[in-house]
C-alpha positions in Angstrom: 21.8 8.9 -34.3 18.8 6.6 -33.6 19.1 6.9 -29.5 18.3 10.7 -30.3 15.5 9.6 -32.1 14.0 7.2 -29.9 14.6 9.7 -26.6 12.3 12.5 -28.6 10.0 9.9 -29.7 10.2 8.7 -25.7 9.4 12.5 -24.7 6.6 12.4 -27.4 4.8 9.6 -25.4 5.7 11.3 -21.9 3.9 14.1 -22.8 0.8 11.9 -24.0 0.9 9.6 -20.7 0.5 13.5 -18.8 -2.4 14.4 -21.0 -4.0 11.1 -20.3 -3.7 11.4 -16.5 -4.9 15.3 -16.8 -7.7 14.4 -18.9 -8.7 11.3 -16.4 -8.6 13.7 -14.0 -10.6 15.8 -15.1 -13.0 13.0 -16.1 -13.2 12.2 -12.3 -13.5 15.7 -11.1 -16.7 15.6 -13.4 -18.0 12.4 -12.0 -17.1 13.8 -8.6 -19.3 17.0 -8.9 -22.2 15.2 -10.6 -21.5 16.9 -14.2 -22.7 13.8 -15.7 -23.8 15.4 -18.8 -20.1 16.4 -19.6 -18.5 12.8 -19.2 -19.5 11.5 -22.4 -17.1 14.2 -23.8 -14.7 13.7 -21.2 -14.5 10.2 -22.6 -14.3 10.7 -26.0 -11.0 12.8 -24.6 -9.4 9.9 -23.3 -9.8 7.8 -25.8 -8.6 10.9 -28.5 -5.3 10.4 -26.6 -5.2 6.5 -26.3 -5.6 6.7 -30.1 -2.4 9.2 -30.0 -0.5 7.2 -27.8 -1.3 4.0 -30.2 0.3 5.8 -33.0 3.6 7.4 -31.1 3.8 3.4 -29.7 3.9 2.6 -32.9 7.1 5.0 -33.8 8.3 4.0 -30.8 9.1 0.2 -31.7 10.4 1.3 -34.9 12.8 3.6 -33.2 13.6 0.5 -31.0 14.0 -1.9 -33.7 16.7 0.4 -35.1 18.8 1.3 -32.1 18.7 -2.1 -30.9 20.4 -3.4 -34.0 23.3 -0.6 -33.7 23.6 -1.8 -30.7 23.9 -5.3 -31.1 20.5 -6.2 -29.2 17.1 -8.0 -29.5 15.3 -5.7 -32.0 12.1 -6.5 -29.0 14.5 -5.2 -26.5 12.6 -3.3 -23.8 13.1 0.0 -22.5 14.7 -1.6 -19.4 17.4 -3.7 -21.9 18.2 -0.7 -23.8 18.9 1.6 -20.3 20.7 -1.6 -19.4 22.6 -2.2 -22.8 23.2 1.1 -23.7 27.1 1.0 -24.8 27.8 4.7 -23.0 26.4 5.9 -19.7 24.5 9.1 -21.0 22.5 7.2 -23.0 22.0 4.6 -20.0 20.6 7.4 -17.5 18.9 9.1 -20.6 16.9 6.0 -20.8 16.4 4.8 -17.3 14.9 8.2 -16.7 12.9 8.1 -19.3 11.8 4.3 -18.1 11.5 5.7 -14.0 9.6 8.1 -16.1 7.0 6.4 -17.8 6.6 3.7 -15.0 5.3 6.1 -12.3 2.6 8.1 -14.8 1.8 4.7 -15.7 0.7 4.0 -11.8 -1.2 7.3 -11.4 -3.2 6.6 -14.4 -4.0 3.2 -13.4 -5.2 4.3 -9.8 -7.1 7.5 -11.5 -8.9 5.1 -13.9 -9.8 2.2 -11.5 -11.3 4.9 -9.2 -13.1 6.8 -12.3 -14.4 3.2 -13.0 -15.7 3.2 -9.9 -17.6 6.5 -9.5 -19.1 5.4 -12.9 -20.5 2.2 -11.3 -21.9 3.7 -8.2 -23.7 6.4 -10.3 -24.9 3.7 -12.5 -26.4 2.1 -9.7 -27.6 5.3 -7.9 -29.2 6.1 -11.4 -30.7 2.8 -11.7 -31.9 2.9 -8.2 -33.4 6.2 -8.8 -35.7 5.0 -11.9 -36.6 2.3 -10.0 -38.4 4.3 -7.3 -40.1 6.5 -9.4 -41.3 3.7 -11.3 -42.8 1.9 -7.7 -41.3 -1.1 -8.8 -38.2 -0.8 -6.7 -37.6 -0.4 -2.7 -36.2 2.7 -0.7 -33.1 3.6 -2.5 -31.7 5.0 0.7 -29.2 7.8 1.7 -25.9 8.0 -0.3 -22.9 9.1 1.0 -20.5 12.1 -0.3 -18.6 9.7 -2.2 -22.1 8.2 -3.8 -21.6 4.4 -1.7 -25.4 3.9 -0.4 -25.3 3.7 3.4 -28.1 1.1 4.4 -30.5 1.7 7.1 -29.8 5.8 7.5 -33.0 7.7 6.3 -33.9 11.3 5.9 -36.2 12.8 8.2 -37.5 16.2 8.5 -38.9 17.4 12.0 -41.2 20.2 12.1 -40.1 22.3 14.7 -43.1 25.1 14.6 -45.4 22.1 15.6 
């Protein structure tokens, strides 16, 4: 039965969404501690899996092509359509679970990239900053926070209290 199908082929992509978010997260838990010599692996990670998922999307329309039509729906129906469509109510929860699913990893790894993206940026600009001081060709790059944002007018002093 192609709903089967299309529910394992639904899990296969499940799983890939987790590994995505687990492997952005461990791409910001690098950023975070400064481990910028691992990120470039870290990212080649991610986009391992983003080739993955492009492949199990791929299956996945063709699974939803063919259920559609037994159905007697769009063959572009969307997850949503086929929960909603569905002929028995297994199949509709099934689906809708799958979809409630999919939705929510879908927001963690949105807010886990746009925050990765910007830890990148601030330590692309804390690295730039950096080689321009050293090079005299820049001003006081300032004090950076613990999240890496620069925090304008604090400077570092050192007191010499055995004066």
């Amino acid at each position: 039965m192609a709903a089967s199908e299309l529910s394992a082929q639904l899990w296969k992509e499940r799983e890939l969404l987790e590994l995505l978010l687990f492997k952005l997260e461990e791409e910001q838990l690098l950023l975070i501690a400064g481990k910028s010599r691992w990120i470039s692996h870290a990212t080649r990670e991610v986009e391992q899996v983003i080739e993955r998922m492009r492949a199990v999307g791929l299956a996945r329309t063709v699974e939803v092509a063919a259920l559609a039509e037994e159905w007697g729906l769009d063959q572009d129906a969307t997850l949503r359509e086929l929960a909603t469509g569905a002929p028995d109510g297994i199949w509709s929860d099934i689906f809708g679970s799958h979809l409630a699913a999919m939705t929510e990893l879908t927001a963690q790894i949105a807010e886990v990239r746009d925050t990765n993206e910007r830890l990148l940026r601030e330590a692309a600009r804390s690295t730039q900053e950096t080689l321009s001081s050293l090079s005299g060709a820049g001003e006081d790059p300032g004090v950076y926070g613990a999240g890496g944002a620069g925090r304008a007018g604090d400077t570092a002093r050192f007191f010499d209290t055995e004066a």
